[in-house]
Each structure stands twice: as structure tokens, then as C-alpha cells.
ZAMARGU-4260 file (C-alpha; in steps of 0.2 Angstrom, whole numbers, plus 5000, padded with zeros to 4 digits):
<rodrens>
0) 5697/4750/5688 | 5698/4752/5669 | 5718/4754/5661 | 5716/4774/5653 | 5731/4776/5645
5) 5750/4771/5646 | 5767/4776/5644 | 5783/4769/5642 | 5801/4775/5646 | 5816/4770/5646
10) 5812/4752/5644 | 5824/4741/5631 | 5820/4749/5615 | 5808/4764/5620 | 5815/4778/5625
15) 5797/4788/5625 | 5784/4780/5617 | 5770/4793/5621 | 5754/4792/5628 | 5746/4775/5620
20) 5727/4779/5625 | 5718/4761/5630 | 5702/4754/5621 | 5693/4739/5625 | 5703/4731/5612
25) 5717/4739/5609 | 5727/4733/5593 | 5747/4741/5593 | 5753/4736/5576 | 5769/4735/5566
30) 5779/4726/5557 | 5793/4715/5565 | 5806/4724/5576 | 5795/4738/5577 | 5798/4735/5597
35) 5778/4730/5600 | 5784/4716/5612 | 5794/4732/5622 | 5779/4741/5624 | 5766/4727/5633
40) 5781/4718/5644 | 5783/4735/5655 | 5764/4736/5656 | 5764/4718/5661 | 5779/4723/5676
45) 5769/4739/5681 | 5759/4722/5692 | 5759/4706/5683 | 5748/4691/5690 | 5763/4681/5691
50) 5781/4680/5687 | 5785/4697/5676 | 5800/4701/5687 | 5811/4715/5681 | 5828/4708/5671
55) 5841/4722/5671 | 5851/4711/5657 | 5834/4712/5647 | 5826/4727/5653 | 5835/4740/5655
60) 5841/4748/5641 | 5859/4747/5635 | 5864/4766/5634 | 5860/4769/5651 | 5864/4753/5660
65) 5876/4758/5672 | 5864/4774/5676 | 5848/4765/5680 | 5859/4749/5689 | 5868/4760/5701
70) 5853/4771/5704 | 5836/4758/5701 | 5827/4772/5711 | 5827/4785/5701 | 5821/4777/5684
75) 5804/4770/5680 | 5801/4763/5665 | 5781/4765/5666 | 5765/4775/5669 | 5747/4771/5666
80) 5732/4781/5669 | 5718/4771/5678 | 5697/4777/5678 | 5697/4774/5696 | 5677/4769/5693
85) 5666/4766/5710 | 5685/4764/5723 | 5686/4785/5718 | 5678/4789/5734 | 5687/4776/5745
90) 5703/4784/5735 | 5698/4802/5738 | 5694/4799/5756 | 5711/4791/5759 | 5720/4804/5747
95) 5712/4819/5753 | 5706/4826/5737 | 5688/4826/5729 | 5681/4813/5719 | 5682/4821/5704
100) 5701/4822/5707 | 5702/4804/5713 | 5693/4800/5696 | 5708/4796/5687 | 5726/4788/5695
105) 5743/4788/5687 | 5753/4773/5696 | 5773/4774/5691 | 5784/4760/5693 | 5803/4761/5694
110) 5815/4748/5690 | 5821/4746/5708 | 5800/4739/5711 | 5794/4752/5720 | 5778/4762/5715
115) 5772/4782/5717 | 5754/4788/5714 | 5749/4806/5705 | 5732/4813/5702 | 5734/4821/5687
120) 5716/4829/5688 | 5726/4836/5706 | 5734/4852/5706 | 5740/4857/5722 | 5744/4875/5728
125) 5762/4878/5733 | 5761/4896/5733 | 5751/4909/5739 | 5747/4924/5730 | 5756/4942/5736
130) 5740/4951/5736 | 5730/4937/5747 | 5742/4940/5760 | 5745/4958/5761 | 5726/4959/5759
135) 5724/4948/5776 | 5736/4959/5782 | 5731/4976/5778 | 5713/4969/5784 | 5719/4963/5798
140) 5726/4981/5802 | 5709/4991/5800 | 5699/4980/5810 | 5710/4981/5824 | 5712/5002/5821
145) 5693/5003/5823 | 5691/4990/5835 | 5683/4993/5854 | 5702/4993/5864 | 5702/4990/5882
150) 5707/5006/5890 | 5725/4996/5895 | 5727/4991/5876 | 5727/5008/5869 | 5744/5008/5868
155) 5745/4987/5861 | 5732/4995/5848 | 5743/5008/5839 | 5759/4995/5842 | 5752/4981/5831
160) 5744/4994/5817 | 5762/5000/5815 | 5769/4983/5816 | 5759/4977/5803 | 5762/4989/5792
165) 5780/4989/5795 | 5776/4969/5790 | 5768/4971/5774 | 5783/4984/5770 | 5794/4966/5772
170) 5783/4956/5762 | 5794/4951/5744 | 5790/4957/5727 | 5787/4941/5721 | 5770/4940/5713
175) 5768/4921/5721 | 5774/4919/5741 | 5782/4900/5744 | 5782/4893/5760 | 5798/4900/5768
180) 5790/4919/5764 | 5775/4912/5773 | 5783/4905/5789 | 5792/4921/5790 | 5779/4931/5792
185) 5768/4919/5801 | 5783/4919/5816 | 5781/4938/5814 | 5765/4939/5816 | 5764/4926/5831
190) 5777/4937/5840 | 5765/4951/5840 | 5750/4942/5851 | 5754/4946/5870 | 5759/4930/5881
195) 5743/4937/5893 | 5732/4945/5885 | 5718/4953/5895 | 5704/4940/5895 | 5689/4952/5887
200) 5702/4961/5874 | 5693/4964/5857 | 5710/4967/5850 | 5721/4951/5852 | 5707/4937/5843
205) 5711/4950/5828 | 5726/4944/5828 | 5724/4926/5832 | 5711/4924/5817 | 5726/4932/5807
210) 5737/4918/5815 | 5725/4904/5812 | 5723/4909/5792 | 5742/4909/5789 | 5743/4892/5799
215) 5727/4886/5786 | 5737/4894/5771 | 5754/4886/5776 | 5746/4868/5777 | 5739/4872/5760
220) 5756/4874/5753 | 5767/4863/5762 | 5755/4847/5765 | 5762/4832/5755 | 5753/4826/5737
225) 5739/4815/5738 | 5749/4800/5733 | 5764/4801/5745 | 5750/4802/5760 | 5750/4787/5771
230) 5740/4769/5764 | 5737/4779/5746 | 5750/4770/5736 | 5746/4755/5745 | 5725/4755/5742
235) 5729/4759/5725 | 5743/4749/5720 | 5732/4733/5728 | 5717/4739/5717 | 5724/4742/5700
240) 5720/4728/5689 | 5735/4714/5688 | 5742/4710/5670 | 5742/4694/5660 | 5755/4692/5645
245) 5756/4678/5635 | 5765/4674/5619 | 5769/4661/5605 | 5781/4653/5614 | 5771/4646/5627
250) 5762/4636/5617 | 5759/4616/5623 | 5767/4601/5614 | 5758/4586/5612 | 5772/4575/5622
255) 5782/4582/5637 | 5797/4575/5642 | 5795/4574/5663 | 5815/4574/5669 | 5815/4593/5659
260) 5800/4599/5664 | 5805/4596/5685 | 5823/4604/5679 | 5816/4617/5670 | 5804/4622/5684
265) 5817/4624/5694 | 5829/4634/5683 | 5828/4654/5682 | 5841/4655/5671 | 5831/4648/5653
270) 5831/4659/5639 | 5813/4668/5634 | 5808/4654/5622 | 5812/4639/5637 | 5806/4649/5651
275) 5787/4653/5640 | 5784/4636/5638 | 5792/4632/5656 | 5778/4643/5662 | 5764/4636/5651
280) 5770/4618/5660 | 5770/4624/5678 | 5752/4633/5674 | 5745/4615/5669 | 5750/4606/5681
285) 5744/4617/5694 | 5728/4619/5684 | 5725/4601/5685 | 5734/4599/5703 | 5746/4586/5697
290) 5766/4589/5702 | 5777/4583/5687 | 5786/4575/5702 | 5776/4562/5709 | 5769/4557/5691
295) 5788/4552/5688 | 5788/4544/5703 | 5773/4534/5700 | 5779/4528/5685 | 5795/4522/5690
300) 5798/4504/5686 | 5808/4493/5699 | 5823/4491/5688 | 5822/4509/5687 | 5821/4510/5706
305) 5832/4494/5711 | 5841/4489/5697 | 5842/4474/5685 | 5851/4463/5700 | 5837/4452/5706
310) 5816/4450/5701 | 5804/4459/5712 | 5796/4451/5725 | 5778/4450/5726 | 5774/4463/5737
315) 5784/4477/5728 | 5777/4471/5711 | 5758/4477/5721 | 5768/4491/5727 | 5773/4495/5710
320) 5756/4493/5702 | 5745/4503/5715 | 5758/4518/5710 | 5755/4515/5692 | 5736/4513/5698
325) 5735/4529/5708 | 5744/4538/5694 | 5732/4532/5680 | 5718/4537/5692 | 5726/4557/5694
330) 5727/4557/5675 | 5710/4554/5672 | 5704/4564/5684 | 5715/4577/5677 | 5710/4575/5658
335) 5691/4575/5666 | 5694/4592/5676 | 5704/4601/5660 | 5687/4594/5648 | 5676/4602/5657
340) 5683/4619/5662 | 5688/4622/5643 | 5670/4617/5638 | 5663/4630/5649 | 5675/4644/5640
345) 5679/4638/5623 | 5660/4636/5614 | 5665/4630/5598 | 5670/4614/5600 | 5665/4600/5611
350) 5685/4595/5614 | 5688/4579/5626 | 5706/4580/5633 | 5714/4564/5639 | 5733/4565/5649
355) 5746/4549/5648 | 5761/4546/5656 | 5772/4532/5648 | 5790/4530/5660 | 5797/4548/5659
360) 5785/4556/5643 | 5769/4562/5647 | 5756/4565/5633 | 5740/4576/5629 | 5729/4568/5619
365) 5713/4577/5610 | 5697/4570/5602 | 5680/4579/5598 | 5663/4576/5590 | 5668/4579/5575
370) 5684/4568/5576 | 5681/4555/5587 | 5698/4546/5587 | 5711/4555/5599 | 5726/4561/5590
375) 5740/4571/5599 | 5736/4587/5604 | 5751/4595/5592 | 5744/4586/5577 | 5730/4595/5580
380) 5724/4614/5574 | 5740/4625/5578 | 5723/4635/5583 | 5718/4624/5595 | 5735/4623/5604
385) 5735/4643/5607 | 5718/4643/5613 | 5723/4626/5626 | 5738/4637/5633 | 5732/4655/5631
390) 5717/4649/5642 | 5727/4639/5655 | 5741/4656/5658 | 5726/4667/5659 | 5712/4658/5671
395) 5729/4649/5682 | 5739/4667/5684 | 5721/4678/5686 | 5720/4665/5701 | 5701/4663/5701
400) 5700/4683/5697 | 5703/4685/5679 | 5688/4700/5678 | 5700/4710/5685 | 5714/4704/5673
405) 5721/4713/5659 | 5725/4704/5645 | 5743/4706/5634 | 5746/4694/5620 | 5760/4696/5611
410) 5758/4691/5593 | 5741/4680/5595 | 5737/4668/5583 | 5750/4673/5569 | 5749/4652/5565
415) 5733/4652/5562 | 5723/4652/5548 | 5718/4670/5542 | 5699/4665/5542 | 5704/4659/5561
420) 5712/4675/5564 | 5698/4684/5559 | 5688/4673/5572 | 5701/4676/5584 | 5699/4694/5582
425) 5679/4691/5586 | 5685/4683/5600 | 5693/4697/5608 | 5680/4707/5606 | 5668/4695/5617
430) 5682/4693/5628 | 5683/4711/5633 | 5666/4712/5641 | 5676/4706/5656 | 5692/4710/5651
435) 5703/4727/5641 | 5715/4717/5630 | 5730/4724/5623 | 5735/4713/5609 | 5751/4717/5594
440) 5752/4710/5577 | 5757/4714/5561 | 5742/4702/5552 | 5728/4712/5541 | 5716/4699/5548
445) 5717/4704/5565 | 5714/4723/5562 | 5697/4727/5565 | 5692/4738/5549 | 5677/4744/5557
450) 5686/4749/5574 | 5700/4757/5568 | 5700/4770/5584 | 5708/4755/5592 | 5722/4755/5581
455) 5739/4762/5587 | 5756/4761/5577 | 5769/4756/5582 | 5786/4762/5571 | 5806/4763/5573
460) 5808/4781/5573 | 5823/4790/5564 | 5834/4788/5581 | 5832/4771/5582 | 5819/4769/5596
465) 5802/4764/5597 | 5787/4773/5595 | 5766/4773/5595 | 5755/4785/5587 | 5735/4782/5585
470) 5738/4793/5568 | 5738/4778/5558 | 5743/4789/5541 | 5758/4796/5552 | 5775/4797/5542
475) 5791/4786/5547 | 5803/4797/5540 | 5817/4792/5529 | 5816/4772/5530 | 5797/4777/5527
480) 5790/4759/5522 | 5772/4752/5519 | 5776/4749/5538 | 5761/4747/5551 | 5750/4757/5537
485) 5752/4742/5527 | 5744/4730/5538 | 5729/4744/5542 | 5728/4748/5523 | 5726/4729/5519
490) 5712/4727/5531 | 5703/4742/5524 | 5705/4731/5507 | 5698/4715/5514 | 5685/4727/5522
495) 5681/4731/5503 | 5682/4714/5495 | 5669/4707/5509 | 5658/4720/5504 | 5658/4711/5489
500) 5660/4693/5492 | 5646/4692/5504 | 5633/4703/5497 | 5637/4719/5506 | 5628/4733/5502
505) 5645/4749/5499 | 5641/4766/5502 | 5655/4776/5493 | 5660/4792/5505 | 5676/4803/5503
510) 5684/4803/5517 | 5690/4793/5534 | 5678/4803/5545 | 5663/4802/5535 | 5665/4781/5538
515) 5667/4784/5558 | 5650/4795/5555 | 5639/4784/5546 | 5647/4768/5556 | 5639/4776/5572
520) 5625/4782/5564 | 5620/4765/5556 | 5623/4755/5574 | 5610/4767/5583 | 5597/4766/5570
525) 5598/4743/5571 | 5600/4745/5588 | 5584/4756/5589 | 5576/4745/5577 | 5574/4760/5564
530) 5580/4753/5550 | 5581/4736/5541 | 5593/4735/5528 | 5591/4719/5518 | 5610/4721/5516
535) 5625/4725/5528 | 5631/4743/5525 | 5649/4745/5523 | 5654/4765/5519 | 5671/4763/5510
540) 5682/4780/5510 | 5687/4784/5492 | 5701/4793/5498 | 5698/4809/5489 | 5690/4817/5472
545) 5705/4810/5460 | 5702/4791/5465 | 5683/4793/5465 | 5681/4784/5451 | 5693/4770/5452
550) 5685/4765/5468 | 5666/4767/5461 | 5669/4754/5445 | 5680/4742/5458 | 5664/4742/5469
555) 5652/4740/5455 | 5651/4721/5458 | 5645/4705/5450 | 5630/4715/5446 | 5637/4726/5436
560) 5626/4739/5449 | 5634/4754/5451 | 5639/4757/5472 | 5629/4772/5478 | 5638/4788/5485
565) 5636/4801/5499 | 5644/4818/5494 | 5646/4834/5503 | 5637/4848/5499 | 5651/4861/5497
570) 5657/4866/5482 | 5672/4852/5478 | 5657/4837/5482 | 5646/4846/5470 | 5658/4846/5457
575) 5663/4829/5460 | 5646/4825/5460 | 5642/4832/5444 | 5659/4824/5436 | 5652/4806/5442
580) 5635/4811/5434 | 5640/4815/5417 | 5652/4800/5415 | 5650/4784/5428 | 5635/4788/5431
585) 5626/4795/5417 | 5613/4782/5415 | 5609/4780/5436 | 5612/4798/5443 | 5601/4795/5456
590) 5613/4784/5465 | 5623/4800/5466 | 5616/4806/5485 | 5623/4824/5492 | 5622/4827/5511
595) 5612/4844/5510 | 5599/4833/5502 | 5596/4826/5519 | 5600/4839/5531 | 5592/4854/5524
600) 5602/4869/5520 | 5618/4873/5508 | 5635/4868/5509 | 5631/4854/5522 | 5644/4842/5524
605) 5643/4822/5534 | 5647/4832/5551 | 5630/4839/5551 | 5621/4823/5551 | 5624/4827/5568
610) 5618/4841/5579 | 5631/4857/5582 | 5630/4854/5598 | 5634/4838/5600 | 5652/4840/5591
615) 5656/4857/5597 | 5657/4850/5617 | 5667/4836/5609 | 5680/4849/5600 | 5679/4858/5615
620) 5687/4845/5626 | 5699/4845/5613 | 5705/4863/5611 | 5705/4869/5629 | 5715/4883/5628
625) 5705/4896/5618 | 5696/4911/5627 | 5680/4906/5620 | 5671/4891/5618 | 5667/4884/5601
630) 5649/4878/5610 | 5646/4896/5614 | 5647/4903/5598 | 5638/4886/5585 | 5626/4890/5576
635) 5612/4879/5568 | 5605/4878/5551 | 5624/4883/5545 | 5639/4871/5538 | 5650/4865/5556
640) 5666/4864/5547 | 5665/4881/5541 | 5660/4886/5557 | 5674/4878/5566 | 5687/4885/5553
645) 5682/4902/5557 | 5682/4900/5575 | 5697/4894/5578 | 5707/4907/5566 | 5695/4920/5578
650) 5704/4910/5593 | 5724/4910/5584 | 5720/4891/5586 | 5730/4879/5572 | 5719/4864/5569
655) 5729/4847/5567 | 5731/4843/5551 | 5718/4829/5553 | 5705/4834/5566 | 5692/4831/5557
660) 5695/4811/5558 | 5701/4812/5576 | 5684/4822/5581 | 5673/4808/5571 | 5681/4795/5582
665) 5677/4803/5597 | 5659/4808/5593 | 5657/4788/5588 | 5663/4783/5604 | 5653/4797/5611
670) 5637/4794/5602 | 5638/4772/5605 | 5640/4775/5623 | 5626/4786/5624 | 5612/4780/5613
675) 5600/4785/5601 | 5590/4794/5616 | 5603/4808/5615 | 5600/4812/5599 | 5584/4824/5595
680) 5571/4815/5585 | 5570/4827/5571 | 5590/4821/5569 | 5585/4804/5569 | 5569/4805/5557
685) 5583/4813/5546 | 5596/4798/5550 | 5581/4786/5543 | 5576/4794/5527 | 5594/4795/5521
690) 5596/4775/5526 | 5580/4772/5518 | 5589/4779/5500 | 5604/4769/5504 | 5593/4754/5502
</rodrens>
């Protein structure tokens, strides 16, 4: 099962966060207080692997603290959407619904524990329509009239026509009948069948089916939702993925101190920093299956055991030393165990680890290829120690079944390098193949530039809570600061500047969706083997007609070659175009590209590099309320945008302010899943011959 979407409510600083749609990386960023930790610890409590137990001090928020502690039951704090993937028919057996309503579960937890279920592609009937009924009625009525009575059911024949008429004289106004207007006039109608009725009557099985179809309609309104059926909550509370959260805190030292760590294990009263790296300790130990308390107890001296009042005697210095022996033997074999389970996982570096136990201080000690001579494990790359206790929470706590696992880190790598963040964030992204991650941050280095879909931002709104919002450009109101943006913005920049330090090849575009565009349409030409740029493509957004020029002559490089740039078509790209040509660009306007050039008609913007289709299902699953369907009415061989303006002011529909961004994400993530072979090949021969003057 794959993590869809999730809200939070009601949970420390976050009153409603809002849907927070789920990626495969999923990046919530903000600056500090923002309330991003907030957000993954009740994901972690909606089923942690381990530990994540709900802490009404901490959790529950302060303004409604006496509320939520005197009536736990009546408050969750979270709900997540899940792709129910291959268990949807198990599910919809269980549930029964269709597959297609199993498709997706919402799982809600409450602060009390517990758990319900909703479908929210169910919607279950809990009325019947007026005229259903009296047409069953009425129905019911003529085909006894002109039925074939039995010559004693003459009189039983004009009794029940005139009493079902006098029923559907009863029946309420109400355009929609509940279920107590339904049993009433089930019981009516039940009192009409005779108690005998004559064996060969053609009159009473009338009534009867009548009978049977109120009994069917009455279930169909009064049956219980899918998730309070019996064993629902359980199959899919059991199959939902469990979480794994990690944070700074837990982070190993090099030298551990054993009479605090068998305390602290046993404490549950350690603040968050203490009780982190208590929990970082107790998932070593078990990782390498040593118990903090017997290695005390195989170090013990026998002063320490008997005193200073007399010498040992023989047998217990052998005594002594076989524990000592036993111990140095468990460490070894421990060190050995940890060496080679991290090698399988962590390919860049051949790391040996050795554990050593001196009286009551235990040690980690670390050597590789490249340094040879063990040093302690915190003198070594704060890097190094993250990855060490990231990996030990996540494969100890995943217990074997870490594919499953959902990964939450809280503030990964903030220590590190930002060349090693930006490693880190690579890492992720190999990482997800088995695992969605949710991650927070605040570091330009760990924003993805070229997946900015997985962005969301996270922001303190003007009534003091927290919030999340995948419209990156979103305003924070009065206290507005750089913010979130900022961190996004700067890793737009870095974007820019690699483009130049590392011989990237930028294609200038206006806007934000033209990016998402050409992104996806450069991955499906390499990944087809169409093109073969000598240079990576980058396709910075200029941000609009006034800055077009800055960002041209910052992009011009150690060259001095002016960047190239893809226009729309309309009539503000052409006169931008024709601005850049007679000033910029006046000795190389041929590095001045316009969209129509490639696409063939007029007015052509970057939306119709794609076919019409292709984005009109898209906006459709968008806008879902209007009459008519934008698919219905595209045409080709015209400008899209145009067409979408008209269509919806045809349909009273308001477009958001920036639908033309949030449409390109989709139809990227659309078009990667998909593949080239959705796309027709006159498209594609199009595709190439404008990549080809890129080069």
C-alpha cells in the first residue's frame, strides 16, 4: 500500500494543516518553528514501527486539553489516504464494495488509539428517492388490478388496490424517504399479505415481490459503512504501511557511558533529546544482540564486585578473565555483524566498525580504506554518524520489513556538508524505490530543483498555527518573510549557477510550467534514446518579460555565448522576442527559438508541445464540476490555453490563479509514468527537431 495523502488536526501546533498530497519524496519545508516536526510525528502515531506512543502533555494541543483528555474518543489528530494497490480486492470482499471503491482507504486515528476506516471513493445511499417508491407502489397496484384473481380473491383484489392507493396517499412530501418512512411503509405493506393465502393465488406473490423490494431497499439504506463492517478496520489497519521517524537527536556518540544507558533504558520519563538518543542505543544493542547489562557485567573487576578487603584467589581471577574473554569475544563479533550489514547498504565507503568496552565506557571505533587507523566514531564525518544511526532505527524498528516502511526524518543531515546534502538528497531518491519518504528541512541543498512537485510549504499562518500548501509562491500574510520560498528560491539559484559551473547547457523559458514541460519532455527523448545532447539541458524560468534580460546576460557564461530561448508564440512572446532581437541579441537572433516554429500553427504556446488531448483528460480530472467536458470540445491545430480560457468562462468555471503550473506537474507526472509510447510519433518527431536546435 502506497501513503496518498495526509491530514493533520488538532495535533500540537496544527489546527488543520490541509491535505498534504504524498510523492515518492516528499520534501515539507520551512523555516524553523514553522511546526514541520508537528506535521510527521502524528503521521508517525497514525502506526509507528516502534515506540511513537501518543503523549497528552506533548500532543494534544494546549487550547483544548481538557476537551480531548476527558473525551480522547471523540478527537483524532490524523487521516491519510492509502492506494490500496493488489489487497483492493481482498478489501473490497471484506468491505462489501467494488474494487474501484476499495481503491483508495482513509485510516483515522484518535488520541484515545483507536482507528476508523472510510472509502472515500464510497458513497452510500441513505435515502430512497419519493418517486422510486411510489413507482413500486403504483406498479405494484396495476399488476394486481389486471391480474388473473382466484374467484375467492375477488374481493382481496379490489382491498389491496384501494389499500395501496390509500398508501401512496401517506407516503411524505419529502423528495428523498430515510429509513423510518421506509419501514413504515414496509409494516404496511406486510399487513396487507393474508396469513393463508390460497396456494395458486396470482394476487398475493404481487405483493410479496413488493415486500421483498422494500426489504432490498431498506438494507440499502440502513446497512453499516464499509469500514465499521466486521474484520475491515482490522485487515486494513494490519496492512497499512508502519512509519519510521528519526531525528538529529538520535545521533551515536563515539563513547557511551553503560550505567546511563541500562537507566535510561528503563526510564519513560527522558525529555525528547535523551529519550532520541535512548532509542538510537536500545536499537544497537539489539541490532548487534548485546544487552548493555551483561557487557557491564562482564567487565566488572573483582574489587568492583568484592571489594579492596582481600586479593582474588586463583579461581576467581580465571573466573574474572573468561568474562572479560567472553565479553571481548561478543564485541567482536558485534563490530563484525554491524561491518558487514552497513557495507551491504551504505556503497560509498568500505567502513570497518570495531566495539570496546573499557569498565563502565563502551566505545565505537571506525576505520576505512581510505583511513586505515581507527579513530572514534564522533571524530569522524558528522555525515557519517547520521547515516550509522539513521540505518540502525530504520532496518531494527522495520523488523526485517523495512519495504513496507515509511520513512519520516525530521531535519536529515542539517550538519552536514552542503555538497553532502545534496548527496544526501540523491540518496533518498534511490532509497524510495522501496520506500516513500517524507523528509523537512529548511536547507536549499536538500530541495530538489528539478522536482519541485514534491515540494510542500510549510508556514505559521496569521492565527498562529501551522499550515502546508504545495503552492510554493503562496503568500504568508502579514509576518510575510522570505520564509519557505526562500529555501525553494535558493535552490532554483544553485539550479542556475550549476548550469554554469558544470558545463550545462540553459534553455531560457518564461515561466514555471514551461520548465515542468520541457523537464518531461527531455527525460522521454534520453530515455528513448532520441536525442543526445553533448550538454545537460537545464530550462531556467525567467520569471516573466521585464526580467528577461537580466536573466539572459547572467546566463551568458564564461563564453560569453549567449543562453538560447524558447518563446511562446502569442503576441507578449513575440514581442518579447523581437525586444531581445533588436538589443541582446542583435548579433545571434537565431538563438531566439519561438514555440510555433516547432509546432506548426499561430499563437502556439509550450502547452502544445503536447497533444490536446493529452492535457484536456488531465484538466478534466481537475474541474469536475462543469456540464461539459473540456475533452469533449479541444480542438487540434489551435493554441490550448486559448482554448481552455474560453471553455471555462463557457462553463462559469474561475481557473486558479496558477493552473497553468499546477496542470504541467501533473501532465509530467503523467507523461514519466506513461512513457514515450503514449505519445504519437508525429509529436515526438517534433519533440526531436526542437531538441536538436537546442543543441
Amino acid at each position: 500500500m502506497k501513503l496518498k495523502q495526509f491530514r493533520v488536526t488538532n495535533f500540537r501546533s496544527v489546527e488543520d494543516s490541509g491535505w498534504i498530497e504524498a510523492e515518492k519524496v516528499t520534501a515539507l519545508i520551512g523555516v524553523n518553528e514553522s511546526g514541520k516536526t508537528n506535521l510527521l510525528l502524528p503521521l508517525w502515531k497514525l502506526k509507528p514501527a516502534l515506540d511513537g506512543e501518543i503523549q497528552p502533555t506533548s500532543d494534544f494541543p494546549k487550547t483544548m486539553f481538557g476537551a480531548i483528555r476527558n473525551s480522547a474518543g471523540d478527537y483524532h489528530f490524523i487521516k491519510a489516504d492509502f492506494w490500496t494497490g493488489t489487497l483492493s480486492g481482498k478489501i473490497s470482499a471484506r468491505a462489501g464494495i467494488s474494487e474501484d471503491d476499495a481503491k483508495i482507504v482513509r485510516v483515522i486515528r484518535f488520541f484515545d488509539g483507536s482507528y476508523s476506516v472510510e472509502f472515500p471513493g464510497f458513497h452510500r445511499q441513505t435515502s430512497i428517492p419519493r418517486t422510486e417508491i411510489i413507482s413500486q407502489l403504483e406498479g405494484c397496484a396495476t399488476n394486481i388490478k389486471a391480474g388473473q384473481a382466484l374467484k375467492q380473491e375477488k374481493e382481496l383484489q379490489v382491498r389491496l388496490v384501494e389499500e395501496l392507493a390509500d398508501i401512496v396517499s401517506q407516503v411524505p412530501a419529502d423528495d428523498e424517504l430515510r429509513v423510518i418512512n421506509l419501514e413504515a411503509v414496509k409494516q404496511k405493506i406486510d399487513a396487507l399479505i393474508p396469513e393463508e393465502p390460497a396456494k395458486t393465488s396470482a394476487i398475493v406473490p404481487i405483493i410479496g415481490q413488493l415486500s421483498d423490494w422494500l426489504d432490498e431497499a431498506f438494507e440499502r439504506i440502513s446497512s453499516p459503512q464499509p469500514g465499521d463492517k466486521e474484520g475491515v478496520n482490522e485487515l486494513v489497519v494490519s496492512a497499512i504501511p508502519s512509519f519510521v521517524y528519526y531525528s538529529n537527536y538520535g545521533n551515536l556518540d563515539s563513547e557511551i557511558y553503560l550505567p546511563h544507558v541500562v537507566e535510561n533504558l528503563k526510564r519513560d520519563d527522558l525529555g525528547s533529546k535523551e529519550a532520541a538518543k535512548a532509542r538510537t542505543l536500545r536499537v544497537l544493542f539489539s541490532f548487534v544482540q548485546l544487552q548493555p547489562e551483561e557487557i557491564l557485567e562482564l567487565g566488572r573487576d573483582f574489587k568492583d564486585i568484592h571489594g579492596q578487603n582481600r586479593e582474588p584467589t586463583a579461581t576467581e581471577i580465571a573466573e574474572i578473565a573468561e568474562k572479560k574473554r567472553t565479553r571481548s569475544i561478543l564485541l567482536q563479533s558485534a563490530g563484525a555483524t554491524l561491518t558487514q550489514k552497513f557495507r551491504d547498504w551504505w556503497k560509498q565507503g568500505n567502513y570497518r566498525f570495531r566495539f570496546e568496552a573499557d569498565g563502565n565506557h563502551f566505545r565505537i571505533w571506525v576505520a576505512d580504506d581510505r583511513r586505515p587507523t581507527e579513530v572514534e566514531l564522533e571524530n569522524r564525518s558528522t555525515g557519517l554518524q547520521w547515516f550509522l544511526s539513521f540505518y540502525l532505527v530504520f532496518l531494527v524498528e522495520s523488523q526485517g520489513d523495512h519495504k513496507r516502511s515509511i520513512l519520516l526524518l525530521d531535519e536529515p543531515g542539517m550538519s552536514l556538508h552542503p555538497l553532502a546534502q545534496r548527496d544526501l538528497s540523491a540518496f533518498f531518491e534511490s532509497l524510495a524505490g522501496t520506500n516513500q519518504i517524507l523528509y523537512t528541512s529548511h536547507s536549499p541543498f536538500l530541495v530538489d530543483a528539478d522536482r519541485l512537485e514534491r515540494a510542500r510549504k510549510v508556514y505559521v499562518a496569521a492565527d498562529g498555527t501551522t499550515k502546508a500548501t504545495a503552492n510554493l509562491r503562496h503568500s504568508e500574510g502579514k509576518d510575510e518573510q522570505a520564509g519557505a520560498a526562500y529555501a525553494v528560491h535558493s535552490a532554483l539559484n544553485l539550479s542556475v549557477a550549476e548550469s554554469l559551473l558544470v558545463g550545462c547547457q540553459p534553455i531560457l523559458v518564461e515561466g514555471a510550467s514551461d520548465q515542468h514541460y520541457l523537464a518531461a519532455i527531455k527525460s522521454l527523448l534520453l530515455s528513448a534514446g532520441k536525442i543526445k545532447p553533448k550538454r545537460e539541458l537545464v530550462f531556467p524560468p525567467c520569471g516573466g518579460t521585464k526580467t528577461a534580460r537580466v536573466v539572459a546576460s547572467i546566463l551568458t557564461g564564461r563564453d560569453e555565448m549567449l543562453p538560447k530561448v524558447l518563446l511562446d508564440s502569442d503576441s507578449s512572446g513575440k514581442r518579447l522576442a523581437d525586444s531581445l532581437k533588436g538589443e541582446l541579441y542583435a548579433t545571434n537572433p537565431e538563438r531566439v527559438l519561438l514555440v510555433a516554429d516547432y509546432v506548426g500553427f499561430e499563437q502556439a504556446e509550450v502547452e502544445d508541445l503536447f497533444p490536446p488531448e493529452y492535457l484536456a483528460s488531465e484538466l478534466d480530472r481537475i474541474e469536475r464540476e462543469p456540464d461539459e467536458r473540456l475533452s469533449d470540445v479541444i480542438k487540434e491545430g489551435e493554441p490550448f490555453v486559448g482554448q481552455v480560457e474560453q471553455w471555462a468562462k463557457k462553463q462559469g468555471i474561475v481557473l486558479a490563479p496558477h493552473w497553468k503550473v499546477h496542470l504541467a506537474v501533473r501532465v509530467k507526472q503523467m507523461a514519466l509514468s506513461r512513457g514515450i509510447g503514449d505519445i504519437p510519433g508525429n509529436i515526438v518527431e517534433k519533440w526531436v527537431k526542437m531538441f536538436e536546435a537546442f543543441g
